[in-house]
RODO-2510 file (C-alpha; in nm, 4 decimals, decimal comma):
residues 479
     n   res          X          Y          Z
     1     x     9,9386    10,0635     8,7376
     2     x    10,1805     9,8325     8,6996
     3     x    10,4097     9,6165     8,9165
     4     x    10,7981     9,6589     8,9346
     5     x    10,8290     9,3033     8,7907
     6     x    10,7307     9,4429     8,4530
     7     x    10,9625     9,6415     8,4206
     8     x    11,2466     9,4620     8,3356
     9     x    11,4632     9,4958     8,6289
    10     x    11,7112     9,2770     8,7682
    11     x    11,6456     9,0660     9,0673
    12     x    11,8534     9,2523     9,2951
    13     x    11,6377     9,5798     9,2599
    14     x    11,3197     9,3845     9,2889
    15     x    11,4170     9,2037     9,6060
    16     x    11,5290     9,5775     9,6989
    17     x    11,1801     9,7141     9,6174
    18     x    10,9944     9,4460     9,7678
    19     x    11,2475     9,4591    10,0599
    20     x    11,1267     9,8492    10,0896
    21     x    10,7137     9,7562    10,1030
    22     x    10,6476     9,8657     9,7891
    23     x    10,4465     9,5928     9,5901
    24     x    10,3104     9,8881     9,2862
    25     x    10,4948    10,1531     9,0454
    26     x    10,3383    10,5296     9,1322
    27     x    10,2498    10,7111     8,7970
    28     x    10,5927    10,8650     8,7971
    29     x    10,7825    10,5659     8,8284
    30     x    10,5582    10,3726     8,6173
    31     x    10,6151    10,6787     8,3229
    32     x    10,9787    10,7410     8,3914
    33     x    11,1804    10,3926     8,4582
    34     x    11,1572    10,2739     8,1018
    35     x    11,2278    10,6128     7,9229
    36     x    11,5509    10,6186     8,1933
    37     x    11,6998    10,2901     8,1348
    38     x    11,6676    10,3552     7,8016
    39     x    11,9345    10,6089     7,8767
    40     x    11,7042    10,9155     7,7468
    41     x    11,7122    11,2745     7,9317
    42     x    11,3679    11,3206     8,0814
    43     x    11,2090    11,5869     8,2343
    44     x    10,9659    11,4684     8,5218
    45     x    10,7118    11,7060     8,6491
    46     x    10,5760    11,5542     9,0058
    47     x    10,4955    11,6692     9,2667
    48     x    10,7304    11,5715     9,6830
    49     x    10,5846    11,2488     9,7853
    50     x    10,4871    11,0534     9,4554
    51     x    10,7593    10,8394     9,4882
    52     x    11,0358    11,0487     9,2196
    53     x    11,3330    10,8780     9,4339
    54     x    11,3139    10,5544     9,3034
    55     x    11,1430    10,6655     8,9671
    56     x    11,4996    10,7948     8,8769
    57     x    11,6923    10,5826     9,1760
    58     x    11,5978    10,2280     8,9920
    59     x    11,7604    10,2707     8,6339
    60     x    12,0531    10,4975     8,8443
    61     x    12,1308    10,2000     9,0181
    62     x    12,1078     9,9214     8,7661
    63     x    12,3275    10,1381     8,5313
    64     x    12,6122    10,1543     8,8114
    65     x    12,9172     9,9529     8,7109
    66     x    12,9568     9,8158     9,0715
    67     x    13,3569     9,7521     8,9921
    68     x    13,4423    10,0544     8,8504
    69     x    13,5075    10,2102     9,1800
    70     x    13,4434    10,5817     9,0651
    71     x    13,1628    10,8068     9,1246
    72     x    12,9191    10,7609     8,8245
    73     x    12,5995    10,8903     8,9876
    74     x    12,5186    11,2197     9,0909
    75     x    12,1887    11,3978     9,2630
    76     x    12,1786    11,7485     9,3058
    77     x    11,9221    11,8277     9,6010
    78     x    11,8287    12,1976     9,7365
    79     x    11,8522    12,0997    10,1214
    80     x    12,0580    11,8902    10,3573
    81     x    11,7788    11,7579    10,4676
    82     x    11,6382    11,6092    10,1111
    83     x    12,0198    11,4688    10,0358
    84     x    11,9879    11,2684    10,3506
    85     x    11,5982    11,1180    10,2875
    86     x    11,7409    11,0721     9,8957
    87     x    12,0781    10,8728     9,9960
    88     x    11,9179    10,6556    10,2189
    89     x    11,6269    10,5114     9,9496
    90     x    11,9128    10,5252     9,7194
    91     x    12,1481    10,2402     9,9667
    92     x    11,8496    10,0695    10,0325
    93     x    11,7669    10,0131     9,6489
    94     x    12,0933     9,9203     9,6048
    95     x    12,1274     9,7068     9,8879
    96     x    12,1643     9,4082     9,7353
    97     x    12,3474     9,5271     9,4285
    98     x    12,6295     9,6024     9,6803
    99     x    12,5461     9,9786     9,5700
   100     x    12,6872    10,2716     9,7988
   101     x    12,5704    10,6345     9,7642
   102     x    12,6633    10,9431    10,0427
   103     x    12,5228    11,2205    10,0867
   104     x    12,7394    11,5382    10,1168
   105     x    12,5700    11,8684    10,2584
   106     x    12,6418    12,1525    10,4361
   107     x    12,6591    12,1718    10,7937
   108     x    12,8299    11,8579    10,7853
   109     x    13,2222    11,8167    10,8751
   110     x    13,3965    11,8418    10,5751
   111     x    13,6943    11,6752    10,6560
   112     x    13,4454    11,3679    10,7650
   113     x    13,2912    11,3586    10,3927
   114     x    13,6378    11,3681    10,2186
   115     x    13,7540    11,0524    10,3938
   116     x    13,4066    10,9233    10,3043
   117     x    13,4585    11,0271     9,9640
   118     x    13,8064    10,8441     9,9384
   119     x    13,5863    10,4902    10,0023
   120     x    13,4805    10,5280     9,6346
   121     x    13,1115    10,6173     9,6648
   122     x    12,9121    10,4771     9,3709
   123     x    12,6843    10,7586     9,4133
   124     x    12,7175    11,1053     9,5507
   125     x    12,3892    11,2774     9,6578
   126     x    12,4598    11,6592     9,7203
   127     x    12,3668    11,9997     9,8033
   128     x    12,5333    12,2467     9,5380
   129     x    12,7353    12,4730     9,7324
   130     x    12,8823    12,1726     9,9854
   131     x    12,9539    12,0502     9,6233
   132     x    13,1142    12,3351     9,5264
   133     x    13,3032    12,3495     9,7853
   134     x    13,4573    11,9668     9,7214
   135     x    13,4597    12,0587     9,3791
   136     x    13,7184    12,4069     9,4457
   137     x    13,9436    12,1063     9,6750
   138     x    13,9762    11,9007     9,4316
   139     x    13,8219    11,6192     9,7001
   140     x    13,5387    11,4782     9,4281
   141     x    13,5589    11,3706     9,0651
   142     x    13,3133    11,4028     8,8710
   143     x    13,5116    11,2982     8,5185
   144     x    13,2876    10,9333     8,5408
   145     x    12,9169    11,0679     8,6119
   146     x    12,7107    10,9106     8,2892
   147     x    12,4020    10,9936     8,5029
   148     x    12,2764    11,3391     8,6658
   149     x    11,9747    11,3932     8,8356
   150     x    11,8449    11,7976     8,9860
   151     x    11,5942    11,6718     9,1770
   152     x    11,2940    11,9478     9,2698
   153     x    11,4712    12,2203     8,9901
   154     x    11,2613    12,4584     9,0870
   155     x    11,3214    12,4798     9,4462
   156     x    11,7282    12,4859     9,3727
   157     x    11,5683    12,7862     9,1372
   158     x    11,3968    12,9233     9,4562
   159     x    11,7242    12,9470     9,6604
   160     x    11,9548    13,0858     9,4053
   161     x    12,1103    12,7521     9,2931
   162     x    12,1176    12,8239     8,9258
   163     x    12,4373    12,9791     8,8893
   164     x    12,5749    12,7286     9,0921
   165     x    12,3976    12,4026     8,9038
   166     x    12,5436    12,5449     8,5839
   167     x    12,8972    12,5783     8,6896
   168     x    12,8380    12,2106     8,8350
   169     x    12,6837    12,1020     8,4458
   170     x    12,9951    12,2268     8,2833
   171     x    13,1886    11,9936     8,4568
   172     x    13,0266    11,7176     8,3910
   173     x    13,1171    11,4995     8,0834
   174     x    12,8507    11,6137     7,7896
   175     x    12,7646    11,2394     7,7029
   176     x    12,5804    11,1679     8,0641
   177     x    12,2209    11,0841     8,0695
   178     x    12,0153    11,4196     8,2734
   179     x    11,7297    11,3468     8,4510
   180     x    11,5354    11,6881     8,6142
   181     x    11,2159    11,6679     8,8037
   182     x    11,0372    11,9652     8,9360
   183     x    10,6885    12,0191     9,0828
   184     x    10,6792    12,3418     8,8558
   185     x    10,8392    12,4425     8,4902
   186     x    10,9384    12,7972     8,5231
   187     x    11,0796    12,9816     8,2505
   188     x    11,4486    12,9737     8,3924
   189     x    11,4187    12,5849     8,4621
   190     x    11,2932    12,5525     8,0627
   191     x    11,6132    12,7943     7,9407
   192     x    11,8464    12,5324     8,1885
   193     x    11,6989    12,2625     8,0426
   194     x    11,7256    12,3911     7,6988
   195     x    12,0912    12,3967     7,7430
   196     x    12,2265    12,0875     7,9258
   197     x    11,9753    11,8333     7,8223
   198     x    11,9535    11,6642     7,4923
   199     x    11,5939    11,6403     7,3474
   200     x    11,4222    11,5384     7,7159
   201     x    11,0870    11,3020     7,7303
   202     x    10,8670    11,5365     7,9196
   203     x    10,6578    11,3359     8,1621
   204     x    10,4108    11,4851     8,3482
   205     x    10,1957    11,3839     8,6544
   206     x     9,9592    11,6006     8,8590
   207     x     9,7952    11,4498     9,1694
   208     x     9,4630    11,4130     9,2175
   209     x     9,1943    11,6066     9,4127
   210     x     8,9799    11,4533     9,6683
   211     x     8,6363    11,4822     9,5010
   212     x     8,4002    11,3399     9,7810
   213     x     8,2594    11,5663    10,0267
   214     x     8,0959    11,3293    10,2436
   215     x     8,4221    11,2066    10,4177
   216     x     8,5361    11,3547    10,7962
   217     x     8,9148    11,3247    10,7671
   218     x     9,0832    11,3594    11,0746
   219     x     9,3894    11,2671    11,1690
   220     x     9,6142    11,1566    11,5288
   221     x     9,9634    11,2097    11,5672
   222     x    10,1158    10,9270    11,8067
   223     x    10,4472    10,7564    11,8141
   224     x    10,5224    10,4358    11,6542
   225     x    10,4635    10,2725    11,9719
   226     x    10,1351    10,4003    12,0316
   227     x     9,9566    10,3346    11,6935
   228     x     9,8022     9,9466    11,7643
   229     x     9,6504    10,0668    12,1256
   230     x     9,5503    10,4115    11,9819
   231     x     9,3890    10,2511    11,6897
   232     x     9,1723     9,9479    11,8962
   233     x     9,0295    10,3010    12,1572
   234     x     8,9383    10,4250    11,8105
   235     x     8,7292    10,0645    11,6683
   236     x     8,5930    10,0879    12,0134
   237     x     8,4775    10,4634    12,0204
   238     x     8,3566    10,4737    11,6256
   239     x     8,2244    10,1352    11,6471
   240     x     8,2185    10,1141    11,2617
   241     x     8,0097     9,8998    11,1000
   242     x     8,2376     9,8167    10,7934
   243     x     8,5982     9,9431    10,8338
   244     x     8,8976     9,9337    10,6049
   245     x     9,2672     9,9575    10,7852
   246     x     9,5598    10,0450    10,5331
   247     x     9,9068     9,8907    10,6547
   248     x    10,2314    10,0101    10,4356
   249     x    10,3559     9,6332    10,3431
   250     x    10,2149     9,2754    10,3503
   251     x    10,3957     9,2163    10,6671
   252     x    10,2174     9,4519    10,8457
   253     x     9,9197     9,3712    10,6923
   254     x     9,9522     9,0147    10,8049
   255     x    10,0512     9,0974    11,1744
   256     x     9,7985     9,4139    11,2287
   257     x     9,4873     9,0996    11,1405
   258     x     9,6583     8,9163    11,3627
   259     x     9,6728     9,1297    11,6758
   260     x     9,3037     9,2441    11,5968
   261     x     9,1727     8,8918    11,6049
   262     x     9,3844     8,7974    11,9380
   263     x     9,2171     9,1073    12,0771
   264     x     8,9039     8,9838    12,0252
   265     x     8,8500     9,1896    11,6716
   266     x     8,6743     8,9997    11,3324
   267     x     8,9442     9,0996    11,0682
   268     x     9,0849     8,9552    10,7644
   269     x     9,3849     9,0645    10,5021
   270     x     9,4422     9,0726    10,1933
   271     x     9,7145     9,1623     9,9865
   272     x     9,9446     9,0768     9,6772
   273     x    10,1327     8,7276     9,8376
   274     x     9,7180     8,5936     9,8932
   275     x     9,5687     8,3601     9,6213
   276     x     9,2881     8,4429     9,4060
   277     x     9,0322     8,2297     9,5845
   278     x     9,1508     8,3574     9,9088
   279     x     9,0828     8,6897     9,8180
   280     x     8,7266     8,6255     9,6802
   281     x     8,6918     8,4555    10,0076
   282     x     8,7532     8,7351    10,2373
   283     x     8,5960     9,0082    10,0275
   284     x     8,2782     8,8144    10,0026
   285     x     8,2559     8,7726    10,4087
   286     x     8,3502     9,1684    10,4603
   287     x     8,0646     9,2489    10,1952
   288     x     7,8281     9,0066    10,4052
   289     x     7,9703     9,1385    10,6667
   290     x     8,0999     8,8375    10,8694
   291     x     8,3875     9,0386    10,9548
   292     x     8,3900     9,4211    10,9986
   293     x     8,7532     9,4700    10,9540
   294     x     8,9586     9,4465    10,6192
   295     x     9,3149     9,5090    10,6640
   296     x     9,4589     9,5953    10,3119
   297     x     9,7757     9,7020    10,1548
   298     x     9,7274     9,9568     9,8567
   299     x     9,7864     9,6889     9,5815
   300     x     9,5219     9,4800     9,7106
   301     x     9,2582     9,7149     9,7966
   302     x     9,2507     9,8992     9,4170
   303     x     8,9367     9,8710     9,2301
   304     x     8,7782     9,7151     9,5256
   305     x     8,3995     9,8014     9,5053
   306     x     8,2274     9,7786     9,8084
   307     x     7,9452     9,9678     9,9810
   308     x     7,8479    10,0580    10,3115
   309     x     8,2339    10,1172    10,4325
   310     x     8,1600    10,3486    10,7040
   311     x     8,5360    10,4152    10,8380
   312     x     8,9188    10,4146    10,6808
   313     x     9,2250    10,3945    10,8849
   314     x     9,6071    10,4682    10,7232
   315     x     9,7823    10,2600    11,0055
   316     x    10,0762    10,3753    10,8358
   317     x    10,0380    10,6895    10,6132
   318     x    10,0358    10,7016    10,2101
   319     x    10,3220    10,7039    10,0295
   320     x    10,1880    10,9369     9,7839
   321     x     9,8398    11,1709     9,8072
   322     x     9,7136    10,9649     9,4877
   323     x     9,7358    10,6638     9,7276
   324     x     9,5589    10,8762    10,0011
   325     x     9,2825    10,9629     9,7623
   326     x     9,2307    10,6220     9,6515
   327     x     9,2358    10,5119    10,0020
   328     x     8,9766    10,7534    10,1735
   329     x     8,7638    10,7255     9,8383
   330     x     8,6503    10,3616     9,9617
   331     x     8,3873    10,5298    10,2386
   332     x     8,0984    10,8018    10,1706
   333     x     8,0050    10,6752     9,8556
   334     x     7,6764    10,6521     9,7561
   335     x     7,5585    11,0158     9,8962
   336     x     7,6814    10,8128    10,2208
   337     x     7,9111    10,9905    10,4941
   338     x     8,2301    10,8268    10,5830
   339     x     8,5195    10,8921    10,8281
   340     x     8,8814    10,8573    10,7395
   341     x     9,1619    10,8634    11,0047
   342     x     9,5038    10,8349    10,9529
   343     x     9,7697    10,7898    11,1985
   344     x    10,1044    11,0339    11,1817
   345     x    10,4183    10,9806    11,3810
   346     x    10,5684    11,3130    11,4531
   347     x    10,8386    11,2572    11,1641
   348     x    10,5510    11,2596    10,9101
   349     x    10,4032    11,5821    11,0105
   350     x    10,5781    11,7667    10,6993
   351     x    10,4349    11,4174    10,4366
   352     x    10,0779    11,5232    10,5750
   353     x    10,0811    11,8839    10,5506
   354     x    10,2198    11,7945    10,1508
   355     x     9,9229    11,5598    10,1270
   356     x     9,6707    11,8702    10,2432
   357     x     9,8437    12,1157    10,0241
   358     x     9,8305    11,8736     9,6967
   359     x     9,4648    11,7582     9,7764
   360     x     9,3146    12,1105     9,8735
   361     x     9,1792    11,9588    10,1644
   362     x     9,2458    12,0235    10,5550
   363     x     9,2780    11,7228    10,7729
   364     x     9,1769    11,8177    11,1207
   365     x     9,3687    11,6925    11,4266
   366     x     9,1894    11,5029    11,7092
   367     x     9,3333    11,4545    12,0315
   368     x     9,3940    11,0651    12,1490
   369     x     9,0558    10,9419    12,2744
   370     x     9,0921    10,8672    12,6925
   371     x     9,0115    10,5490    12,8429
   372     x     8,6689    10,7395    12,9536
   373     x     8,6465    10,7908    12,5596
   374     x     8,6203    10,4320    12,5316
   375     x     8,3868    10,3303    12,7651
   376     x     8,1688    10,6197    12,6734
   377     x     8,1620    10,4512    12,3308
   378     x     8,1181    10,1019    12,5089
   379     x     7,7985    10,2107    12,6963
   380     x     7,6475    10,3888    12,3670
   381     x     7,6888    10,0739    12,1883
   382     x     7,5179     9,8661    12,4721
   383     x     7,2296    10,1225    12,4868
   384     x     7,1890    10,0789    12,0983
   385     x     7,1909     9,6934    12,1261
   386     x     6,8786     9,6966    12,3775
   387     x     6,7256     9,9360    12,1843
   388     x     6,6887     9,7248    11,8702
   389     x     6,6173     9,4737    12,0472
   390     x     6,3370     9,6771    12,1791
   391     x     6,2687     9,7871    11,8223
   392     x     6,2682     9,4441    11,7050
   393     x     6,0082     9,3218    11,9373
   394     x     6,2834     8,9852    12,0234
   395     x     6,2607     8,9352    12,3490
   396     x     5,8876     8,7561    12,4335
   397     x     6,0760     8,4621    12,6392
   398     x     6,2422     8,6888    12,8357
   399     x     5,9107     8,9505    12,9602
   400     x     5,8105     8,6842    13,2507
   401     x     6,1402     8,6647    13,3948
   402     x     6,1573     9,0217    13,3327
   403     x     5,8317     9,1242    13,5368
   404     x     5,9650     8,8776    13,8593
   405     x     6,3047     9,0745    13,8606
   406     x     6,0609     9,4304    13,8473
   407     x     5,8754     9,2967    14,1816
   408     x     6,1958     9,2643    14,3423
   409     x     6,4301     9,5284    14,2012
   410     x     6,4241     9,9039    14,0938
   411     x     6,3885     9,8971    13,7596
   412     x     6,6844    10,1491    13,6979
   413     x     6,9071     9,9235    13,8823
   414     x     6,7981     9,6592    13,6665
   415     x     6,8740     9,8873    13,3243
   416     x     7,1749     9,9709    13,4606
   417     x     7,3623     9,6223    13,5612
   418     x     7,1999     9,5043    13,2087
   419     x     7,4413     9,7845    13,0379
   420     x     7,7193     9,7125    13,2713
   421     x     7,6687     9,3662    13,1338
   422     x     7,6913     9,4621    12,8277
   423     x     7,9897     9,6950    12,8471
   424     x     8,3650     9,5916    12,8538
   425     x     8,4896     9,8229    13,0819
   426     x     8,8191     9,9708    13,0167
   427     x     9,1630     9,8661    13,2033
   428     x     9,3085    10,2222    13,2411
   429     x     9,6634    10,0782    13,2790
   430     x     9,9046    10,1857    12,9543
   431     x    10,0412    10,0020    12,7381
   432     x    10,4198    10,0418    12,7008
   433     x    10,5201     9,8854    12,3523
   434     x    10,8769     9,8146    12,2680
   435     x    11,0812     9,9513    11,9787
   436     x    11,2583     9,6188    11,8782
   437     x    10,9751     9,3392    11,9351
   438     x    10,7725     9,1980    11,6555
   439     x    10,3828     9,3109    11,6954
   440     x    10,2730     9,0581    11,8863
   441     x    10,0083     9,0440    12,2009
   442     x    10,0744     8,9203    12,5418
   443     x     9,8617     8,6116    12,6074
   444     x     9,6559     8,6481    12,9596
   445     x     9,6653     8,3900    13,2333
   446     x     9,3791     8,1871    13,0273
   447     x     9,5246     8,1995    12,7266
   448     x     9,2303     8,4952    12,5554
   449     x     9,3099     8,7876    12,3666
   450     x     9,0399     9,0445    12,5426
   451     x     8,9073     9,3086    12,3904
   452     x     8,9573     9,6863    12,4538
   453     x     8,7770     9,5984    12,8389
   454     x     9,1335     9,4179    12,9374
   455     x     9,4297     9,6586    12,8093
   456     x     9,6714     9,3845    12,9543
   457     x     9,7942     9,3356    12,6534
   458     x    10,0957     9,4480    12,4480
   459     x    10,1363     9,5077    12,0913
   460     x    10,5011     9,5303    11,9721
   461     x    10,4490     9,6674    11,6216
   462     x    10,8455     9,7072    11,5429
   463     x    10,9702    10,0660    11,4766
   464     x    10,9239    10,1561    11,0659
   465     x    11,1666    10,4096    10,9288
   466     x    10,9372    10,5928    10,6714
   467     x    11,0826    10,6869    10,3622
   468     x    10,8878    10,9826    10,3686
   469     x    10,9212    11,2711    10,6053
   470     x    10,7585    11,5469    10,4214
   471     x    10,9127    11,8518    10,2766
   472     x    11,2604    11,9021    10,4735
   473     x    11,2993    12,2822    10,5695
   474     x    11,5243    12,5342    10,3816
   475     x    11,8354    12,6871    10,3936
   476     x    11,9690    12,9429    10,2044
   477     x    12,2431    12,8056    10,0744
   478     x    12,3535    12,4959    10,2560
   479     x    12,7711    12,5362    10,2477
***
């Protein structure tokens, strides 16, 4: 893979891109950004959620004369729900470009979009027959488009679009550049290409299957505010010995180790901002295991090779099932078994049921483990401890004192206060976190982060908008 700061782009779309979280090019974009800026058609066959949008959003944006004031970008999207998702990656690309693209769909006011349309949209991202219907009112120009994109052709196929798409083609000047992606080439999207494209690239990228067998995935849907609490019942409960966490950017990276370690947790991060030696560093103590969490973004953690991972969390879920493959595939190697759990807010049911159908695998919902979840797990763990101990034969000095606490206590009441001991006991008070705070945790009277046994903390991982909310629902005919 390759990083956006190969690819020739200008500042402003890097500091977009970076902006966004995104520190690595998907196959798609890493295929299909040159061939586009080099202002060739291109066919792109991908499948929702491997990161298309900015594959063709990228060179669409730095190809936008930001003073002509006319509309020289157009996306035609089957739903009103996919022209939404698509303008808003397309503004925040072109953020700092001073870019502006709108999405007009049906179900919309009309009147609304044609006094947004008189602000001189750089870009218009549409559904065709809302289009159409600008198009018969004479409310949108399309004499200045040099660059079309159809964006999932076959589903426009699915819903009777073609007719429409054509009549939308002819009006569009013949020297624009035409970008069409599509999960699937069927015959009628190879005849439309035939006819309104001029000898397309054909670039083509299929998804990977999970291969591993060994690996439990699971997955909990919470809401944003939920996740850090959620996922510390869960390190308590599993109890993994070696566990991977996946956050979406370096900033979350860097504030997710940071809450674990106030709360008591041995975690380190890496990602792309770290130096080399740093990163040797904190591999080397997670492979010696000095410290059983690594928090990672994607760039960071590829071709890491290390064994005896028994658990992987997606904090924040993949942006693409190649990135979910590559994630889960750093536990049950080996002939090992290996657990991987990733978190969904309710918005990202529709990314994860995309991830299941491209993978062939089913990811099985758990329900949120209860504060008597957690100290279950608490008192297995101390029962494990005094067994090895046992096992080890370590504990010589202590069989004197041992045999004077026998001849004056029950020896089950002896057991017992040594687990209670041993057990951090659960605060069953919740945890409220806030939408707008930074993720940070509420220092105690005496100035310690506890553990899961003192839930008087508060983590205020900030809201994330994800880019991806899965496949939107269809309509007909959106008007």
């Amino acid at each position: 893979m390759s990083t956006f700061n190969e690819l020739g782009l200008s500042q402003d779309i890097i500091r977009a891109v970076v902006n966004m979280g995104f520190e690595e090019t998907t196959p798609i974009q890493e295929q299909t950004i040159p061939v586009a800026l080099a202002g060739k058609d291109l066919i792109g066959q991908a499948q929702t959620g491997t990161g298309k949008t900015a594959a063709y959003g990228i060179p669409l944006i730095e190809k936008i004369n930001k003073s002509a004031g006319t509309i020289q970008g157009l996306v035609l999207a089957p739903t009103r729900e996919l022209a939404i998702q698509v303008a808003e990656e397309l503004n925040k690309i072109g953020q700092f470009r001073g870019i502006h693209t709108l999405p007009i769909y049906g179900g919309q006011d009309i009147v609304r979009q044609i006094k947004a349309l008189q602000k001189r949209p750089h870009i218009v991202v549409a559904t065709p027959g809302r289009l159409m219907d600008h198009m018969r009112r004479r409310t949108v120009r399309l004499q200045d488009v040099s660059m079309l994109i159809l964006d999932e052709a076959d589903e426009m196929l699915n819903m009777g679009f073609v007719e429409d798409i054509e009549t939308i083609l002819q009006e569009v000047p013949e020297e624009r550049q035409t970008l069409l992606f599509s999960a699937t080439m069927p015959l009628p999207i190879q005849v439309l290409a035939r006819k309104f494209m001029t000898d397309p690239q054909v670039i083509a990228v299929k998804s990977k299957e999970v291969t591993v067998a060994n690996i439990e995935q699971i997955y909990f849907e919470v809401n944003e505010q939920q996740k850090f609490d959620v996922f510390c019942r869960l390190l308590d409960v599993h109890a993994p010995e070696a566990a991977i966490v996946f956050g979406r950017t370096k900033k979350r990276v860097d504030e997710m180790t940071e809450a674990l370690n106030k709360r008591g947790y041995s975690a380190e991060g890496i990602h792309g901002d770290l130096t080399q030696a740093k990163r040797d560093s904190v591999l080397r103590q997670f492979r010696e295991g000095t410290i059983e969490i690594l928090v990672a973004t994607d760039v960071a953690a590829r071709g890491l090779d290390i064994s005896g991972v028994t658990h992987v969390y997606n904090f924040d879920i993949p942006q693409d099932p190649e990135s979910y493959v590559h994630r889960i595939g750093r536990t049950g190697r080996a002939g090992k078994t290996g657990m991987a759990v990733t978190f969904v807010v309710p918005r990202e049911m529709g990314h994860l049921r995309m991830i299941e159908r491209q993978t062939k695998r089913t990811i099985i919902r758990q329900r949120v483990p209860s504060m008597n979840d957690v100290l279950a797990g608490q008192q297995r763990l101390a029962v494990e401890k005094i067994v090895q101990v046992i096992q080890e034969g370590s504990f010589g000095l202590y069989r004197e004192l041992a045999e004077e606490l026998l001849n004056e206590h029950d020896s089950v009441a002896l057991v017992s206060a040594a687990l209670k001991l041993l057990t951090k006991e659960p605060d069953a008070t919740p945890v409220r976190l806030t939408e707008s705070a930074p993720m940070r945790s509420r220092r105690s009277p005496e100035g310690n982060f506890p553990r899961s046994g003192s839930r008087n903390t508060s983590s205020g991982f900030a809201r994330e908008r994800s880019s991806y909310q899965g496949k939107p629902n269809k309509d007909r005919r959106p008007r």
